[in-house]
C-alpha positions as CSV (number, residue, x, y, z in Angstrom):
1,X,107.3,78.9,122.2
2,X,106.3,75.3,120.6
3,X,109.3,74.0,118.5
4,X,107.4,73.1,115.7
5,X,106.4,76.8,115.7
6,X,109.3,78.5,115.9
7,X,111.2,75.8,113.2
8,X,108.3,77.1,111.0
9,X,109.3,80.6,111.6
10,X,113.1,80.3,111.3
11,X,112.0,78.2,107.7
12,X,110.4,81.4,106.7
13,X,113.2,83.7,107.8
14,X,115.7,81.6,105.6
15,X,113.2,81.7,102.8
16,X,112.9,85.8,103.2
17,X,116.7,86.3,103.0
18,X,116.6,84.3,100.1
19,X,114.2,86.4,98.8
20,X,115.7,89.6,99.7
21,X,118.9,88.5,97.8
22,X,117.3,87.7,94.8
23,X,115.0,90.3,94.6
24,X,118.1,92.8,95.1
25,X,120.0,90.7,92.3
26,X,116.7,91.1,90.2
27,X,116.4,95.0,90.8
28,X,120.2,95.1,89.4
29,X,119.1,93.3,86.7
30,X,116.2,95.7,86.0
31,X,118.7,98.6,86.2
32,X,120.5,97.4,83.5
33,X,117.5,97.1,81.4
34,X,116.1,100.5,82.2
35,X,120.2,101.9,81.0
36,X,119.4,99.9,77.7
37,X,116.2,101.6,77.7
38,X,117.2,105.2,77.9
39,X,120.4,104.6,76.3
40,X,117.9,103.9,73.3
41,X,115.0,106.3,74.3
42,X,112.6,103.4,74.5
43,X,109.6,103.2,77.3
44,X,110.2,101.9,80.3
45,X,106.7,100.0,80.7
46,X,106.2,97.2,77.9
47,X,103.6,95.9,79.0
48,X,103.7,92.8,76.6
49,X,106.4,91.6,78.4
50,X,104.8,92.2,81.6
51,X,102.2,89.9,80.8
52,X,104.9,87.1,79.9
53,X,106.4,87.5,83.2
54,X,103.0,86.8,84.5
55,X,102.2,84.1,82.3
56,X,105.3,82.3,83.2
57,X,104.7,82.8,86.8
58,X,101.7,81.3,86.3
59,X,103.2,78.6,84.5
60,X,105.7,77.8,87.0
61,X,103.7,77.6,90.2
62,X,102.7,73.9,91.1
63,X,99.2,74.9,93.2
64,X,97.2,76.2,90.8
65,X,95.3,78.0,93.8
66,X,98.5,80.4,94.0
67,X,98.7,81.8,91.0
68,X,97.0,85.4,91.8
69,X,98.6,85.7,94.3
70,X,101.6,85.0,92.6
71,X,101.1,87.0,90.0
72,X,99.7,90.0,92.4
73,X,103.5,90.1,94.0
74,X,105.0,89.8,90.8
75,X,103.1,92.7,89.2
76,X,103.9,94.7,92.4
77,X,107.3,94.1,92.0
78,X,107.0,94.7,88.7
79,X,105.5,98.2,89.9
80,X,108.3,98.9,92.1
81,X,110.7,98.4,89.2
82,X,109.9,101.6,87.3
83,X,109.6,104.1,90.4
């Protein structure tokens, strides 16, 4: 395999264990929220803060060009969060 390749792919494979870890830090987050929630018999879905998550996704990316597809992982996530 080409080095330049396979430095690419072990990049990516550091950048998806980070992401694994945060996203599992983020899902225990989101637990703790949804305990709040029932504790208080409020909805899970607000969908006004959905859309600030979004927003500030949008906000935060520095390509413009990624934004929906930003955005389209975040609201998938965001999906997963309340199954």
């Amino acid at each position: 395999m080409d080095e330049q390749l396979h430095q690419a792919r072990e990049e990516i494979n550091g950048i998806d264990h980070d992401l694994v870890k945060l996203l599992e830090k983020r899902f225990e987050a989101v637990n703790a929220v949804y305990e709040y929630k029932r504790r208080h018999q409020t909805p899970v879905l607000d969908q006004s803060r959905q859309q600030q998550v979004l927003d500030q996704v949008g906000r935060q990316v520095t390509d413009s060009k990624s934004v929906p597809y930003l955005q389209a992982i975040f609201t998938e996530i965001m999906h997963q969060s309340r199954l």
